[in-house]
C-alpha atoms as a printed R data frame, in Angstrom:
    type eleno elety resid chain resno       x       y       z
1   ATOM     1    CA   UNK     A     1 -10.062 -15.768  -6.296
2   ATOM     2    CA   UNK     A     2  -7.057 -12.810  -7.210
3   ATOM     3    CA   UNK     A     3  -6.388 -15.351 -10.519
4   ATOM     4    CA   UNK     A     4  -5.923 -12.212 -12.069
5   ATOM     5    CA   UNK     A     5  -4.222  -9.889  -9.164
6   ATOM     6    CA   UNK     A     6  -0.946  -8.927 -10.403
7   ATOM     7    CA   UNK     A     7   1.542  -8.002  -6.880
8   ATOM     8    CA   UNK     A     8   3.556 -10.287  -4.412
9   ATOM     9    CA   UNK     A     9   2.230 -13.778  -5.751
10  ATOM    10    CA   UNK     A    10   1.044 -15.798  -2.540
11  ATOM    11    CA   UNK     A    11   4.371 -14.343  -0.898
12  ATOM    12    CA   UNK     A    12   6.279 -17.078  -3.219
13  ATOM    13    CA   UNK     A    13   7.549 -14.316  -5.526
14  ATOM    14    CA   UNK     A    14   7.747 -15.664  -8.485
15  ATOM    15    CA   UNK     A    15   7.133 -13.971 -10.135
16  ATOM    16    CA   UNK     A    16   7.320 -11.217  -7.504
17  ATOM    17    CA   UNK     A    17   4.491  -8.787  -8.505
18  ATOM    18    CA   UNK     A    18   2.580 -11.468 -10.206
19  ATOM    19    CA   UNK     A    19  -0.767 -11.799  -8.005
20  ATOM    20    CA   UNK     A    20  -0.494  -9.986  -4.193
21  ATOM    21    CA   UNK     A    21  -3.231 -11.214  -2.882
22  ATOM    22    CA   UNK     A    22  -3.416 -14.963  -3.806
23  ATOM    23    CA   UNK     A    23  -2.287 -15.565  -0.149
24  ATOM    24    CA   UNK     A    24  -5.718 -14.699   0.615
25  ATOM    25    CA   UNK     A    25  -7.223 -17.124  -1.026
26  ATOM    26    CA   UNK     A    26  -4.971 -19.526   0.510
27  ATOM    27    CA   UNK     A    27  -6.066 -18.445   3.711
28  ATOM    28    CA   UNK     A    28  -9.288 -19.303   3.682
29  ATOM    29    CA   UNK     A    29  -8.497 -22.555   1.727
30  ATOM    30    CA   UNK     A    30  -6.254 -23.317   4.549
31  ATOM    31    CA   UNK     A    31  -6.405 -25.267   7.952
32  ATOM    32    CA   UNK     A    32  -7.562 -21.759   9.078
33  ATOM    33    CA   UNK     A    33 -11.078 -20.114   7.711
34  ATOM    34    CA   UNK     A    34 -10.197 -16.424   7.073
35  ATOM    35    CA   UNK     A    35 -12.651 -15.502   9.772
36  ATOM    36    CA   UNK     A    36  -9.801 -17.362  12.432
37  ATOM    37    CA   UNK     A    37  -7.159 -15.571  11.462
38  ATOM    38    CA   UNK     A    38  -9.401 -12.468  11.739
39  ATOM    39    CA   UNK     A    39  -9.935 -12.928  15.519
40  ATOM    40    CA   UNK     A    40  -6.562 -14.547  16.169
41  ATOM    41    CA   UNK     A    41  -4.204 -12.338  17.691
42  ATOM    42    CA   UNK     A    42  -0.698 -11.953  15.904
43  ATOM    43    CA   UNK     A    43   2.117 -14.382  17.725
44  ATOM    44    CA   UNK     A    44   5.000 -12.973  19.088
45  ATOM    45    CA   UNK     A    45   7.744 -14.211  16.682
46  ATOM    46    CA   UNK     A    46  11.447 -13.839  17.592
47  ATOM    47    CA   UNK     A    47  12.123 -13.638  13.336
48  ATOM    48    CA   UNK     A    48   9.671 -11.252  13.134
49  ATOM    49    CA   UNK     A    49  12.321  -8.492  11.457
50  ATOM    50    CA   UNK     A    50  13.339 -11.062   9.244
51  ATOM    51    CA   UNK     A    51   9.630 -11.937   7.826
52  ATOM    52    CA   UNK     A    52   7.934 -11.104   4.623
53  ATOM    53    CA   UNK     A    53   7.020  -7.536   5.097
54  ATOM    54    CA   UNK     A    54   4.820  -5.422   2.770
55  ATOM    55    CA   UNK     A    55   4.463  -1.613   4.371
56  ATOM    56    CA   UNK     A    56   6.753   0.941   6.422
57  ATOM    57    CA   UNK     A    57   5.663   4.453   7.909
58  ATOM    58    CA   UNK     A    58   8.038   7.185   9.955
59  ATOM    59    CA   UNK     A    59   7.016   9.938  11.450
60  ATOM    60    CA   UNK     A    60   9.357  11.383  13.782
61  ATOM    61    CA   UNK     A    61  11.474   9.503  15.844
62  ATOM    62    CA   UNK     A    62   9.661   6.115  15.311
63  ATOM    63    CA   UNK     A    63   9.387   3.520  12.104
64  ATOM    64    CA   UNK     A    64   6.306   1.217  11.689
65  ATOM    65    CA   UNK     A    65   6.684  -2.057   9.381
66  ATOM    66    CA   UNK     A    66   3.916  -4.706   9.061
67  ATOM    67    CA   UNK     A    67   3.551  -7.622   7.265
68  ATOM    68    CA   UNK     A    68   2.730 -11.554   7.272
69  ATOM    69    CA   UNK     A    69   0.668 -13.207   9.932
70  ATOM    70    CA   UNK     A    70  -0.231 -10.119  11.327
71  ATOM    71    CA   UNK     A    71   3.571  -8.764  12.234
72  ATOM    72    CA   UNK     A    72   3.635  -5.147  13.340
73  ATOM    73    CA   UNK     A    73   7.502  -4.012  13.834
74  ATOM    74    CA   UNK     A    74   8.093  -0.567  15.597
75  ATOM    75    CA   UNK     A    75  11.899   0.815  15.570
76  ATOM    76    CA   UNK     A    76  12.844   4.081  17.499
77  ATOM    77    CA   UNK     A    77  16.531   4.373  16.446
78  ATOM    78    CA   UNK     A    78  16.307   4.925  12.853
79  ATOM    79    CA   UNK     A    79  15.518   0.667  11.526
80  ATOM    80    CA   UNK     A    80  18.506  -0.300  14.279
81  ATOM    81    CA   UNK     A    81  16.638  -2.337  16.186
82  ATOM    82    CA   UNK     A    82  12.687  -3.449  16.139
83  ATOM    83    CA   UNK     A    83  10.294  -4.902  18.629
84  ATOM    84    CA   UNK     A    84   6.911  -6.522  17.602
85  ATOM    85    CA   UNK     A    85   3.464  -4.986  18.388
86  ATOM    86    CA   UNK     A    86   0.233  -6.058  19.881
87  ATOM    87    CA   UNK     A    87  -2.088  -7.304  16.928
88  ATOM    88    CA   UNK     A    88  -5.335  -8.559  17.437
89  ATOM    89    CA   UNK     A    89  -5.086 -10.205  14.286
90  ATOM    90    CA   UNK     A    90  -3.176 -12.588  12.140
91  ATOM    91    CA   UNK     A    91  -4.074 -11.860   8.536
92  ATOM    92    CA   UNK     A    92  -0.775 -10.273   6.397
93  ATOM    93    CA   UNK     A    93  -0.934  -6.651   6.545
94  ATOM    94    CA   UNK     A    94  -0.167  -4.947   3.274
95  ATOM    95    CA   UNK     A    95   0.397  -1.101   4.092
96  ATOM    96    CA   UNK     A    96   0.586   1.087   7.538
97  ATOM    97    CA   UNK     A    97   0.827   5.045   7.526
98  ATOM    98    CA   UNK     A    98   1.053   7.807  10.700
99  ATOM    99    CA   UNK     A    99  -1.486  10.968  10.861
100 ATOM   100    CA   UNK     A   100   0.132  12.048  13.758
101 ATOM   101    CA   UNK     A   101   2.969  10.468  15.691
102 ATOM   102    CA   UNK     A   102   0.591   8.608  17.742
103 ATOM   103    CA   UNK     A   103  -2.251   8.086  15.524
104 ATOM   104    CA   UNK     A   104  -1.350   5.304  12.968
105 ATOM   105    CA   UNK     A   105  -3.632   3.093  11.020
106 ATOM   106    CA   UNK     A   106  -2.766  -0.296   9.189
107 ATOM   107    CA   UNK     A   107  -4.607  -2.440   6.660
108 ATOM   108    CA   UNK     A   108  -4.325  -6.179   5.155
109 ATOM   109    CA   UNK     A   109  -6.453  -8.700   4.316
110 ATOM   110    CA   UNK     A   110  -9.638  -9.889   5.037
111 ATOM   111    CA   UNK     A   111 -10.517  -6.529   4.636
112 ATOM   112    CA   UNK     A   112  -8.709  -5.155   7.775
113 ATOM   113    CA   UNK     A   113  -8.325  -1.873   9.255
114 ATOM   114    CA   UNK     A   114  -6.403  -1.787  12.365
115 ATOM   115    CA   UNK     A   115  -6.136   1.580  14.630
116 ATOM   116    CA   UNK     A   116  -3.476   2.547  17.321
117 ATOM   117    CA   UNK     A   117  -3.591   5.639  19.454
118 ATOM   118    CA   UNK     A   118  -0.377   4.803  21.038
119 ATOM   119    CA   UNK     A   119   2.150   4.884  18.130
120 ATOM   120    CA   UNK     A   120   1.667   1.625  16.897
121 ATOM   121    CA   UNK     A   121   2.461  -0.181  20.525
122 ATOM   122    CA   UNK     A   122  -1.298  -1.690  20.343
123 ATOM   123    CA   UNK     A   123  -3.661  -1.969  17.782
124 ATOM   124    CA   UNK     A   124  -7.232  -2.314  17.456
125 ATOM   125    CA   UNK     A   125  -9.201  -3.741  14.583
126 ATOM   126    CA   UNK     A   126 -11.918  -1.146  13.344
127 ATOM   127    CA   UNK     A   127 -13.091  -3.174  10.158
128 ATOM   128    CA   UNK     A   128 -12.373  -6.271   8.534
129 ATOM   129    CA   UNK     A   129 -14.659  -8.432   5.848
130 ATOM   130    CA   UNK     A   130 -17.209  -9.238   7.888
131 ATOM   131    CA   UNK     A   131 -18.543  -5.452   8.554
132 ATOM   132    CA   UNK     A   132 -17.600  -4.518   5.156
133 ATOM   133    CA   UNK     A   133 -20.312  -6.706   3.675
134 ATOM   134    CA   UNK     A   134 -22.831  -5.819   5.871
135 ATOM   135    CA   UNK     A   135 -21.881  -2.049   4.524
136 ATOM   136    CA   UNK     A   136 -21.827  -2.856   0.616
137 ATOM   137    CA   UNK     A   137 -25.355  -4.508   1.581
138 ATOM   138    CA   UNK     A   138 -26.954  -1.228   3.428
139 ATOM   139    CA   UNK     A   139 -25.173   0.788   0.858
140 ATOM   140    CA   UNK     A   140 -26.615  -0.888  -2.327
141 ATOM   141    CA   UNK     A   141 -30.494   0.330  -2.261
142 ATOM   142    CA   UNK     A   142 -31.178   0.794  -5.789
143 ATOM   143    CA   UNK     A   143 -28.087   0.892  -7.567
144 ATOM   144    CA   UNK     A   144 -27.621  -2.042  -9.394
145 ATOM   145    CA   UNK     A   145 -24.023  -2.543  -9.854
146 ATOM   146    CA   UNK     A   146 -23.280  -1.973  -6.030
147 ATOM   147    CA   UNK     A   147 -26.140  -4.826  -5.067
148 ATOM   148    CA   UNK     A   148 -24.264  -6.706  -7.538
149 ATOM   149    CA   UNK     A   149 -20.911  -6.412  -5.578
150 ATOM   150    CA   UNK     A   150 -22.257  -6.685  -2.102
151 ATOM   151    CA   UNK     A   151 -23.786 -10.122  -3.866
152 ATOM   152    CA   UNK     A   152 -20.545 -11.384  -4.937
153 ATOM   153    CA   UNK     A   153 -18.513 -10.372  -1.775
154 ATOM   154    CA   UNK     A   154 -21.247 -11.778   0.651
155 ATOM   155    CA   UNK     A   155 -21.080 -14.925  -1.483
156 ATOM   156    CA   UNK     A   156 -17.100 -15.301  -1.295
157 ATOM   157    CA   UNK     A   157 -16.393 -14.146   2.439
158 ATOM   158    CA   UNK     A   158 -14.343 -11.928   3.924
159 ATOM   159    CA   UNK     A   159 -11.198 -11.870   2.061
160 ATOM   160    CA   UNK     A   160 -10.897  -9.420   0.039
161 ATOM   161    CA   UNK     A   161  -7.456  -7.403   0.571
162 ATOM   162    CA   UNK     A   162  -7.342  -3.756   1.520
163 ATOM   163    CA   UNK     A   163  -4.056  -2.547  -0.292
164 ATOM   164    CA   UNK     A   164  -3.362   0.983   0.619
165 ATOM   165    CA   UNK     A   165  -4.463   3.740   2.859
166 ATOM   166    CA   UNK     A   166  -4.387   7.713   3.249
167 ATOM   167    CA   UNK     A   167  -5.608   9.523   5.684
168 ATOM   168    CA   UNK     A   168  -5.874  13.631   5.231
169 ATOM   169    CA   UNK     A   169  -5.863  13.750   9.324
170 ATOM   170    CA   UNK     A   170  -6.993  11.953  12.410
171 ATOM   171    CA   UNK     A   171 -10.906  12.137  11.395
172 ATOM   172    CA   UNK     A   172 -10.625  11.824   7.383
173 ATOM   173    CA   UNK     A   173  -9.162   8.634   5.817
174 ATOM   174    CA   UNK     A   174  -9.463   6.638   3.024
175 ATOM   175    CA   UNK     A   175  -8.538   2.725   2.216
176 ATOM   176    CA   UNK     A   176  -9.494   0.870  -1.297
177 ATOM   177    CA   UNK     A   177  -8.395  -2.338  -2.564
178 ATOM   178    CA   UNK     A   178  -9.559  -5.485  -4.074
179 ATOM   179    CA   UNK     A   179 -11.964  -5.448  -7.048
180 ATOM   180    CA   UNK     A   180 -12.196  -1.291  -6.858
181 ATOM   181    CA   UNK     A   181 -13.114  -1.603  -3.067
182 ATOM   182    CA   UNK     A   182 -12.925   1.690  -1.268
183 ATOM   183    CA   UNK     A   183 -14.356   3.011   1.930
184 ATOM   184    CA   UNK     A   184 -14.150   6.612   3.588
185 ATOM   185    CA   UNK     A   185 -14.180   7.622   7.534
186 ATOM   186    CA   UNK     A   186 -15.172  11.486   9.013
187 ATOM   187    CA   UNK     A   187 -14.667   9.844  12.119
188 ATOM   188    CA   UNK     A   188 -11.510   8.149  13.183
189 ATOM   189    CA   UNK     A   189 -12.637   4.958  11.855
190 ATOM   190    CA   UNK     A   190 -15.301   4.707  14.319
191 ATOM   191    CA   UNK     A   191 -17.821   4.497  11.022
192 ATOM   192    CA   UNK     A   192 -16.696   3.722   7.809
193 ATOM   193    CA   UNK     A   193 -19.079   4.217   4.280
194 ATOM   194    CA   UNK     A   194 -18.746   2.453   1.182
195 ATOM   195    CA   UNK     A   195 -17.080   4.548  -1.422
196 ATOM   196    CA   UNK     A   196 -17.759   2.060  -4.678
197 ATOM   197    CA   UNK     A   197 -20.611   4.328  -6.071
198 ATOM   198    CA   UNK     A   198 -18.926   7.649  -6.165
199 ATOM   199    CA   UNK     A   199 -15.460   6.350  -8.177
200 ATOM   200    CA   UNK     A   200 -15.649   5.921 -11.785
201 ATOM   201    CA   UNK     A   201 -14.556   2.141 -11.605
202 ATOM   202    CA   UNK     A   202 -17.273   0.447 -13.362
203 ATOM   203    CA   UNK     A   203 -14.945  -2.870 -13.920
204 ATOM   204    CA   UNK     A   204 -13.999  -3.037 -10.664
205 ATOM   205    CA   UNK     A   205 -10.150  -2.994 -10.894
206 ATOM   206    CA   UNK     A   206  -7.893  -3.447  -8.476
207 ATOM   207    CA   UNK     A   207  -6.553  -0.063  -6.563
208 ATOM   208    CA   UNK     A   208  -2.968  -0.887  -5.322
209 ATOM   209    CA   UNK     A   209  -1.737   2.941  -4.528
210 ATOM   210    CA   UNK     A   210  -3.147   6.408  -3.172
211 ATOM   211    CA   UNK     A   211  -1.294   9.906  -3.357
212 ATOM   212    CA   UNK     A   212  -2.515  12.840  -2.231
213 ATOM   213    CA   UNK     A   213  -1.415  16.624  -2.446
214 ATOM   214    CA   UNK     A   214  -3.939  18.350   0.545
215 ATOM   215    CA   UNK     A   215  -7.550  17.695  -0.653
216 ATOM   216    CA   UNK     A   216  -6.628  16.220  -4.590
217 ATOM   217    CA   UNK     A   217  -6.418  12.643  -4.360
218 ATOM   218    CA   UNK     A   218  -5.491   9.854  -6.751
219 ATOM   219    CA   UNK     A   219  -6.392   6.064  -7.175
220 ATOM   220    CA   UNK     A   220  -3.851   4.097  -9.321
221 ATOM   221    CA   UNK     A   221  -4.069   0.188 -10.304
222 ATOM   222    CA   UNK     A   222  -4.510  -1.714 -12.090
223 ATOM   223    CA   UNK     A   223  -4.741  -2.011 -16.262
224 ATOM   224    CA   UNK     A   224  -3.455   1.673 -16.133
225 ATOM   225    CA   UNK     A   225  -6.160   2.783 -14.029
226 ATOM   226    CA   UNK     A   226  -5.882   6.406 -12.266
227 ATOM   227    CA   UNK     A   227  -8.760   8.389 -11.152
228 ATOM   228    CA   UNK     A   228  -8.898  11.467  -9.480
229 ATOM   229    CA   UNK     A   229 -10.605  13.534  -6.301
230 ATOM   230    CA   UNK     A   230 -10.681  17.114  -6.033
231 ATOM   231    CA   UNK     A   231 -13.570  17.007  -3.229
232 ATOM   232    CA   UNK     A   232 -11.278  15.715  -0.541
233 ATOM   233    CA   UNK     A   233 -11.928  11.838  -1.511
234 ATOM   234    CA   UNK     A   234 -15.310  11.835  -1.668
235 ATOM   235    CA   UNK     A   235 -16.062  11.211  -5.277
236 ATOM   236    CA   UNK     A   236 -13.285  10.354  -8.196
237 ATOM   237    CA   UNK     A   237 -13.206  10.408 -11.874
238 ATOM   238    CA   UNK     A   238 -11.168   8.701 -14.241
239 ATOM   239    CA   UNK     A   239  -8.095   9.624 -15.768
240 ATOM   240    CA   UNK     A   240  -7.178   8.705 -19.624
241 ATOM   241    CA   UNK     A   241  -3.332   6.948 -18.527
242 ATOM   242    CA   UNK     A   242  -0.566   7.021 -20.535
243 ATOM   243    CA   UNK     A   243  -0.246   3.169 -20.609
244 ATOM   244    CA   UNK     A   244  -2.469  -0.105 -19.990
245 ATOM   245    CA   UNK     A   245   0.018  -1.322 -17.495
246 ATOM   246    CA   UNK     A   246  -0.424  -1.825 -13.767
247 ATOM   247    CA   UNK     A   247   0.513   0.558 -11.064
248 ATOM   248    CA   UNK     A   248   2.270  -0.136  -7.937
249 ATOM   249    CA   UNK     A   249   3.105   3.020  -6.698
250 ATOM   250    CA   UNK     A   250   1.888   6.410  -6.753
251 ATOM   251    CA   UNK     A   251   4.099   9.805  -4.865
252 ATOM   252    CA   UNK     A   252   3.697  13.571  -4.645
253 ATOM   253    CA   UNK     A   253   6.348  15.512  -6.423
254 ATOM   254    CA   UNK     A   254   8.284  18.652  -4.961
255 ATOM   255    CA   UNK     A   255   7.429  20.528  -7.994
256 ATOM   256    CA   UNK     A   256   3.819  19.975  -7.419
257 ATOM   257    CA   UNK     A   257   3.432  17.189  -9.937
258 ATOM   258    CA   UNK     A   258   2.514  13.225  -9.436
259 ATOM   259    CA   UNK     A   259   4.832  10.064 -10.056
260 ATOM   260    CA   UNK     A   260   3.255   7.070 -11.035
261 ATOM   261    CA   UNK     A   261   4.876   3.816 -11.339
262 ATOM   262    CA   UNK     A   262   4.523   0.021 -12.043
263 ATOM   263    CA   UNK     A   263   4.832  -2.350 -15.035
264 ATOM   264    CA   UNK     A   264   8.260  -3.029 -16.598
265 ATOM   265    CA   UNK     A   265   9.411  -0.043 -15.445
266 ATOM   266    CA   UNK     A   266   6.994   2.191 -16.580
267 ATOM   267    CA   UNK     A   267   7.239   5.607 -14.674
268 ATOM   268    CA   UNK     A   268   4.934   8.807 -15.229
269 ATOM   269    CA   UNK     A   269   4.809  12.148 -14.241
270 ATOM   270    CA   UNK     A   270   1.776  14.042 -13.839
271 ATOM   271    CA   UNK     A   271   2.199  18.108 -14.809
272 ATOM   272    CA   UNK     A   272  -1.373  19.046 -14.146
273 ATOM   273    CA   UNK     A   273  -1.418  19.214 -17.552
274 ATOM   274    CA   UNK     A   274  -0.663  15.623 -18.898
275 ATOM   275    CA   UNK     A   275   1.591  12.520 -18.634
276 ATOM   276    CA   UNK     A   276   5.161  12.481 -19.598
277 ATOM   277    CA   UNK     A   277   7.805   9.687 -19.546
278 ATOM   278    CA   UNK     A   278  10.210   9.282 -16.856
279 ATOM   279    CA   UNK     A   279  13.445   7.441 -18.272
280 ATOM   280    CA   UNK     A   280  15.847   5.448 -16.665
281 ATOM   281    CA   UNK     A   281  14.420   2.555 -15.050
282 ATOM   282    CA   UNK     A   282  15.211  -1.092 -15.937
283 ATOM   283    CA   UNK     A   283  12.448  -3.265 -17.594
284 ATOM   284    CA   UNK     A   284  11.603  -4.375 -14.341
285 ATOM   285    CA   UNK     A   285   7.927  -3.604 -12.270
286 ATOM   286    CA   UNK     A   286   8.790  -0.975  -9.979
287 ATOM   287    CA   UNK     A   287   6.802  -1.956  -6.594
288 ATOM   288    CA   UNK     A   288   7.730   0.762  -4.174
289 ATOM   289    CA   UNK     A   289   8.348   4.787  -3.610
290 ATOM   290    CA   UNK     A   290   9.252   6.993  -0.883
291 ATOM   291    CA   UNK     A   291  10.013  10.727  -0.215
292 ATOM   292    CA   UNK     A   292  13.599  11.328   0.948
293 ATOM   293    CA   UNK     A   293  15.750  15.028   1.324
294 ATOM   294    CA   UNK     A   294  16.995  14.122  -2.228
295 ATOM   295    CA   UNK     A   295  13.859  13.662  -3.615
296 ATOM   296    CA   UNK     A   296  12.028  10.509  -4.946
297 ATOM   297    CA   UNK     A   297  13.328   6.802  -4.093
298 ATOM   298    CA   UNK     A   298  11.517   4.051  -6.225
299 ATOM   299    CA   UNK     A   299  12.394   0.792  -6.179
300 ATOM   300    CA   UNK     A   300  11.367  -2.402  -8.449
301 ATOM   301    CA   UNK     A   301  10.426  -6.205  -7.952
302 ATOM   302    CA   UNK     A   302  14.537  -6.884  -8.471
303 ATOM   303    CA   UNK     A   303  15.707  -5.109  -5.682
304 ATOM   304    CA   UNK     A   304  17.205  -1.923  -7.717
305 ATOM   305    CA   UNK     A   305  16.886   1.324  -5.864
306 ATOM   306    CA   UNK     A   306  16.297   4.527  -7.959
307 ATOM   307    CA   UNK     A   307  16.961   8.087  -7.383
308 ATOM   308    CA   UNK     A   308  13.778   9.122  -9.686
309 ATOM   309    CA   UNK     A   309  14.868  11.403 -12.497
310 ATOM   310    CA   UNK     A   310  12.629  13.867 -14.754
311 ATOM   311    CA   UNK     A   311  11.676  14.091 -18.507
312 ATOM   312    CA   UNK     A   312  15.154  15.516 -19.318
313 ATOM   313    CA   UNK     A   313  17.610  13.536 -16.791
314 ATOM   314    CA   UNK     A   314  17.240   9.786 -16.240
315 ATOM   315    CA   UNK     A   315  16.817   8.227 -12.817
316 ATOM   316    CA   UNK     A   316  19.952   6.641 -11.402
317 ATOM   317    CA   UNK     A   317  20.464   3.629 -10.044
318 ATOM   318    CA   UNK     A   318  21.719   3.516  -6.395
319 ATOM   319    CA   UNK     A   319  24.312   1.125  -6.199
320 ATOM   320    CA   UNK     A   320  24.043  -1.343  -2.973
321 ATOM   321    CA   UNK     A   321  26.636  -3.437  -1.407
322 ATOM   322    CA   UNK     A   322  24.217  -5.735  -0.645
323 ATOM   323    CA   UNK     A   323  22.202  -8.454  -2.568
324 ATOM   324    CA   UNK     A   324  18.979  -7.373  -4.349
325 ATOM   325    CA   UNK     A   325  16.026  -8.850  -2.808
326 ATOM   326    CA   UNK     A   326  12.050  -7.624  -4.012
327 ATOM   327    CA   UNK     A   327  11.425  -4.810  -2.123
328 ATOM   328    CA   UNK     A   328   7.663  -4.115  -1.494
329 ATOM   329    CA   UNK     A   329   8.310  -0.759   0.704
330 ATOM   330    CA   UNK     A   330  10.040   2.073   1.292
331 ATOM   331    CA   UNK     A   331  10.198   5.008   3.693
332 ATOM   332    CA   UNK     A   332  13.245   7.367   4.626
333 ATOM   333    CA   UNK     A   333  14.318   8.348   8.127
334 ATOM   334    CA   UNK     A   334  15.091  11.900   9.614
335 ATOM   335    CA   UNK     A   335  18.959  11.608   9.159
336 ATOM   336    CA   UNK     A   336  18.057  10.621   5.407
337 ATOM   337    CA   UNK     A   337  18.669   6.463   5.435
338 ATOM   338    CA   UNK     A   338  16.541   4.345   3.655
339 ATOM   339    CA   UNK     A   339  14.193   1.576   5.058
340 ATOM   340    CA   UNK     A   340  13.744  -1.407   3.008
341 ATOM   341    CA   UNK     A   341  10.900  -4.101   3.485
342 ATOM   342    CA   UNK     A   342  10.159  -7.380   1.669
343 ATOM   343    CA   UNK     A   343  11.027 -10.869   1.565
344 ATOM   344    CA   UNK     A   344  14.147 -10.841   3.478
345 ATOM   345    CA   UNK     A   345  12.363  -8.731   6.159
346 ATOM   346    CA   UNK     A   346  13.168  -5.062   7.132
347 ATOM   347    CA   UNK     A   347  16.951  -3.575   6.326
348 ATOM   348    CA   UNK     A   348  18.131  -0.024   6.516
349 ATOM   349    CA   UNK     A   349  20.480   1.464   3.839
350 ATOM   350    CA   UNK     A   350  22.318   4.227   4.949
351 ATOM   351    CA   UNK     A   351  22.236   7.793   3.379
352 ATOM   352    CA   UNK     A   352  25.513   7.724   2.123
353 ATOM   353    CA   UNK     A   353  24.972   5.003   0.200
354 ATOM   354    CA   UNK     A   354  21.971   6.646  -1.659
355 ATOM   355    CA   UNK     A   355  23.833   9.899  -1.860
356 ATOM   356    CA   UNK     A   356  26.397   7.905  -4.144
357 ATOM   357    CA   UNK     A   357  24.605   7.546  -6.891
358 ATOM   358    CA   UNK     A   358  24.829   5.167  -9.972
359 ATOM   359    CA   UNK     A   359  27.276   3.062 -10.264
């Protein structure tokens, strides 16, 4: 399985963004069946900061990272200093995001979504593999192609990877993944429905990012697929992309246009209107995006950090004093310093680093 999945390769990196979710497969190929490590809490792991991490959140005051094995970091003092979370389970976790400052949800593999009402202190699993088959089975009545899917994912278990999440508020949310897998909650997460019937994804690609500007909402992955919502995420429709490329990342522009991002350094914006160009960027996949007070941070599979540029000026290059490393997240903090996850872990780059500019 994931032969063809093209981000964070098994967590050996190398390439970096060459297959994310190959680690799945050797989960469940493993000494441990995926459905262990589904009902194995997370250990407590005195490293933990320094682990392969994959997603970061802020909202206010507090920083959420997650990652391998389950880790779930929380930092109140701007990255400082983090302490690990209660996890019920041990799969990697591949993205985490706040609605509110205590509502926060997280998803990995095996098809998890994990909830916390407490800011991210404890977690509780609201979906994994298991319950998303039985849904893609009750959701498949007559429609052929969606009987065929529910076929294939019963017959391969429950590890497909969930790969990125938005949620509009604390009742509406949205996760897709793996082989065009996306699923919807009015709820909370207390009930989830299959979303595979209403997006224009007849091949099943592989979703890897979500933006959102209020009720439009975009799916980007991969072999330059996009396809948009304008009914609050309840149906989507293709997009003709300017390139055949994978995305990685997907952000919300000041200006009221969309950045898309991925493949050898291949950045777009979205006017409303079309696709243009965004120059700049080495030949390198960029992997990861956040919103900062200067703007739009991207960074790629190399461990370069952008300030993202428009049409007319190129992005520039944020020159670090420490090593590159891949970076697989990124989110900013309220005094304007950068949070950094990936394979060496979580780092914080301070803001007047990034306010200096190329080098």
């Amino acid at each position: 399985m994931f032969a063809h999945m093209n981000r964070w390769h098994g967590f050996a990196l190398a390439p970096v963004l060459a297959g994310c979710m190959t680690a799945a497969g050797a989960m469940a190929a493993g000494p441990a069946p995926m459905t262990d490590v589904l009902d194995r809490p997370a250990a407590q792991d005195r490293q933990a900061p320094r682990r392969v991490l994959l997603g970061l959140d802020r909202m206010g005051g507090r920083a959420i990272a997650v990652g391998e094995r389950g880790i779930v970091l929380l930092s109140d003092d701007g990255g400082k200093a983090w302490r690990q979370a209660q996890v019920p389970v041990s799969v990697t976790l591949t993205a985490v995001r706040f609605a509110t400052p205590q509502q926060a949800w997280a998803i990995g593999h095996g098809g998890v979504v994990l909830h916390s009402a407490d800011g991210g202190a404890t977690w509780r699993r609201q979906l994994d593999g298991r319950s998303i088959i039985r849904l893609l089975d009750a959701a498949a009545g007559e429609n052929a192609a969606l009987a065929a899917t529910a076929r294939q994912f019963a017959a391969d278990g429950p590890d497909k990877p969930l790969l990125d999440l938005h949620f509009y508020d604390t009742k509406r949310g949205i996760v897709a993944g793996a082989y065009g897998l996306a699923l919807r909650t009015d709820d909370g997460g207390a009930t989830w429905q299959v979303l595979n019937g209403a997006i224009d994804n007849p091949d099943g690609l592989h979703v890897y990012a979500i933006a959102a500007r209020g009720e439009e909402t975009w799916l980007a992955g991969e072999q330059g697929y996009i396809a948009r919502s304008l009914d609050g995420g309840r149906s989507f429709t293709r997009v003709p992309a300017p390139y055949r490329g994978t995305w990685f990342t997907a952000r919300p522009l000041s200006d009221g246009g969309l950045l898309f991002a991925g493949l050898r350094g291949n950045a777009f914006r979205w006017s409303g209107q079309g696709f243009e160009q965004l120059p700049g960027y080495a030949p390198v996949s960029l992997s990861a995006s956040a919103t900062g007070k200067g703007g739009v941070l991207l960074a790629d599979q190399a461990g370069h950090l952008y300030r993202a540029g428009t049409a007319q000026q190129p992005a520039r290059m944020v020159k670090l004093a420490t090593a590159p490393a891949p970076v697989a997240a990124l989110a900013t903090t309220a005094e304007g310093d950068v949070l950094v996850a990936g394979v060496r872990g979580v780092s914080r780059i301070p803001v007047a680093v990034i306010k200096g500019g190329a080098p």
